[in-house]
N, C-alpha and C positions, 0 to 999 in steps of 0.2 A: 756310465755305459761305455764299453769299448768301442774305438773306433770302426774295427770291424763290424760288429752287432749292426751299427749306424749305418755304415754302406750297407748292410742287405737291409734293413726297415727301406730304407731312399730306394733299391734296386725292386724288392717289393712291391715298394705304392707307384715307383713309375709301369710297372709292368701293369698295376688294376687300373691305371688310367687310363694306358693304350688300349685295355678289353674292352674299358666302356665306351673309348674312343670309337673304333671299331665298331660297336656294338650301336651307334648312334649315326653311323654311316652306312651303317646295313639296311637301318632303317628308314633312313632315306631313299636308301636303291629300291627297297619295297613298295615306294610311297605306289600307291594307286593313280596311274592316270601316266605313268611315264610311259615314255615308248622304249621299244627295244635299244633303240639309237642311243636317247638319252641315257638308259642302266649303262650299254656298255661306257658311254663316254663317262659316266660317273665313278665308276667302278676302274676304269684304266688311271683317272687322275687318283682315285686313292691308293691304288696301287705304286703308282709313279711317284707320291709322297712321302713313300714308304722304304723308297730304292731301289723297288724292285721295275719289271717292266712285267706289261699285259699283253698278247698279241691277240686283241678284240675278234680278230677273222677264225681264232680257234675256238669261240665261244658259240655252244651249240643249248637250245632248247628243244624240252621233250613233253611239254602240254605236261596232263595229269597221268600217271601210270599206278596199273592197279600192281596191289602184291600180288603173285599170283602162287597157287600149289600145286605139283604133281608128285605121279610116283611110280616106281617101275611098271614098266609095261612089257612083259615077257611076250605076250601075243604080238608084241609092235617089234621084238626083238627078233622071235622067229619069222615074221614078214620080210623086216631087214636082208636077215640071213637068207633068205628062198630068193630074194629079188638079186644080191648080189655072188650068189655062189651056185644056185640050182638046187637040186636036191641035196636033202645033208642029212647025215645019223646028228641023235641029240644025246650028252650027256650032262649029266647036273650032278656037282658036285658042292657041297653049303652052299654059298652065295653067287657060283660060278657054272654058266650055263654055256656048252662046246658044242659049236656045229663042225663041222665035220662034212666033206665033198672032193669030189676031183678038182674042183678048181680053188679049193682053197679051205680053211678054216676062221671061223668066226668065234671069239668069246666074249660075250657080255658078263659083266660085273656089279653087285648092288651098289647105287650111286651114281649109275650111267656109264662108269665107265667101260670101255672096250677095244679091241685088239680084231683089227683083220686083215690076215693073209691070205696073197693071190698065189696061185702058178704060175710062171715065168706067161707072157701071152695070155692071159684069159681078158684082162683091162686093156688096151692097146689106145696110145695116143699119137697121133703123129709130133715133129719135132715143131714145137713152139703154140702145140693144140692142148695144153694139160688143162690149161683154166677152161675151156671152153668146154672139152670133156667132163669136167668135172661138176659146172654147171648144170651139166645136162642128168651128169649123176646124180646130184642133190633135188634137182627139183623131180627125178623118177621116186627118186626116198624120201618126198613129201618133207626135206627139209628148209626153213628157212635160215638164212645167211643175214652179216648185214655188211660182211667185208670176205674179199677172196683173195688174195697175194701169193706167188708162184717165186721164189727163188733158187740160185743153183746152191748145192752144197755138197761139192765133192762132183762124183761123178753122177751126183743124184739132183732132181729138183724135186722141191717138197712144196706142196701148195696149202696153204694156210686157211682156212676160213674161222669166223666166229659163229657162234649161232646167234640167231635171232627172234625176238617177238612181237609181230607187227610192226618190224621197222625198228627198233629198240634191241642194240646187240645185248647178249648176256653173255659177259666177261669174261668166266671163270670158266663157258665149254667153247672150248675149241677143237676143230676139227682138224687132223694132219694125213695128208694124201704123198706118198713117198713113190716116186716113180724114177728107172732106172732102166736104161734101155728104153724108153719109150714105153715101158710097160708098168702098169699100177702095182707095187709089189706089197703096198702095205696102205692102210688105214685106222684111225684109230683117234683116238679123243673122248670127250665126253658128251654121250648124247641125252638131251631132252626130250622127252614126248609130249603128252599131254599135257597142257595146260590149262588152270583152272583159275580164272578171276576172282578175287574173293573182294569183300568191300569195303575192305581197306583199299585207299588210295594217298598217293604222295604227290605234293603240287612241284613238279621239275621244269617248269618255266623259266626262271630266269637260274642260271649259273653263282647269283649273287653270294645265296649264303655260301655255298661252296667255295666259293673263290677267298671268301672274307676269314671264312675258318681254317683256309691255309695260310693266307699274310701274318693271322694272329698266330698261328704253330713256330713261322718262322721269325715274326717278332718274338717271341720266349724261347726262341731255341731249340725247341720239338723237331724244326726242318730246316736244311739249309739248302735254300735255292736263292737265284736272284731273278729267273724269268719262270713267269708263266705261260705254255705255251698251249693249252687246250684246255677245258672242260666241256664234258660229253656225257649228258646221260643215259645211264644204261640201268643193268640188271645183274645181280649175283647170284646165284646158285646156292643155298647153305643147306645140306641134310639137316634133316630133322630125323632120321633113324639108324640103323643098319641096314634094316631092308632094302631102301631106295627112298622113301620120301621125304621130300623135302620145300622150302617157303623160295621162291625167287624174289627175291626185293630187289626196289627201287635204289641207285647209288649213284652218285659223282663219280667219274674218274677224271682226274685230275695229273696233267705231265704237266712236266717242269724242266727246267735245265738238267738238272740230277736226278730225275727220277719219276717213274708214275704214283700215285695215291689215290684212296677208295673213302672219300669220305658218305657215312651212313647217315642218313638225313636223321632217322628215326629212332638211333642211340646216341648220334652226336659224334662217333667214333671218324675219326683220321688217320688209317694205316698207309704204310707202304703195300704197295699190290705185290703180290705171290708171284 
């Protein structure tokens, strides 16, 4: 056998003995009866073992979450439209529905997504009230949030939020509020409506397995980080059509020194986030 051949057999069988390593200290972190205290502290020294570092204060639980389903809601679309523009002409073309007003235009999209422009003055914010206003605009549009962030960019600030479900942000719709002069001149993101439990559920309690199926990614080289510095669970958005519907599941997200990732409890999948 060539020497080469030999180093990858030897590079091979050390790699299945760190999965099972790994795999025997996950199980540990599960055992029944720990406390939160003891997982994180478990969970930092195998990480610390590893080379890597844990920052235990970024490590966030989410009880049980259900999958949940929705799917466009055209009458939640035209309420939207009426609440923040007034009266409006409607046009519908395939999948793309225009409102139409003096104070602005709205287009929603199958999928959630959407575009809305204001008139110069119809939104008005005083200087350092955007977040404030804007709060007050989400909760008039019956939407929930589970983060809101306002920064400058240019001669513009854009206020950022995520959506949310019962407290459980969902990742993938984000909401962006663009003001300019003190005045709201744009909106736009992806919005969810209705949401529907279904009973399917995923156990997001403790961070462990997520945290364990990134050390092993970056033990094999799949990742290269040396700190972890969050995991948080949440939700992701994936259509299931062209029309609009689609599954919200349950997911990790996971930052790092270099980067955020989506680990999927329920296919086992470890991407970098979009």
């Amino acid at each position: 056998m060539k020497i080469t051949n030999i180093k990858n057999v030897i590079i091979a069988s050390l790699l299945i003995l760190n999965v099972f390593f790994l795999a025997f200290c996950l199980m540990h972190l599960l055992e029944d009866g720990q406390s939160r205290e003891d997982r994180h502290q478990t969970l930092e020294a195998l990480v610390k073992k590893n080379g890597m570092t844990l920052d235990v204060a970024g490590l966030e639980e989410g009880g049980v979450l259900h999958t949940l389903k929705t799917s466009r809601d055209t009458a939640g679309e035209a309420a939207m439209a009426k609440a923040l523009l007034g009266e409006t002409t409607v046009q519908e073309q395939g999948g793309s529905v225009t409102y139409s007003g003096q104070n602005g235009q709205a287009v929603f999209n199958n999928g959630g997504d959407f575009n809305v422009t204001f008139q110069t003055g119809v939104v008005h914010a005083d200087e350092g009230k955007a977040v404030i206003m804007i709060q007050k605009l989400l909760k008039t549009l019956d939407i929930e949030t589970s983060s809101l962030e306002a920064a400058p960019d240019g001669g513009k600030v854009v206020v950022t939020a995520v959506s949310a479900y019962k407290g459980t942000p969902i990742l993938n719709c984000r909401l962006i509020f663009t003001f300019q002069n003190g005045s709201l001149v744009s909106f736009s993101g992806k919005r969810v409506y209705t949401l529907a439990e279904t009973e399917e559920k995923t156990d997001m309690t403790a961070a462990s397995t997520a945290v364990t199926v990134l050390l092993n990614a970056v033990k094999t080289g799949r990742v290269t980080c040396t700190k972890i510095l969050a995991a948080q669970p949440g939700y992701l958005l994936i259509a299931s059509s062209a029309y609009g519907d689609a599954t919200v599941r349950p997911i990790w997200q996971l930052t790092t020194d270099t980067g955020v990732y989506l680990y999927d409890t329920q296919t086992g999948n470890l991407e970098p986030a979009a």
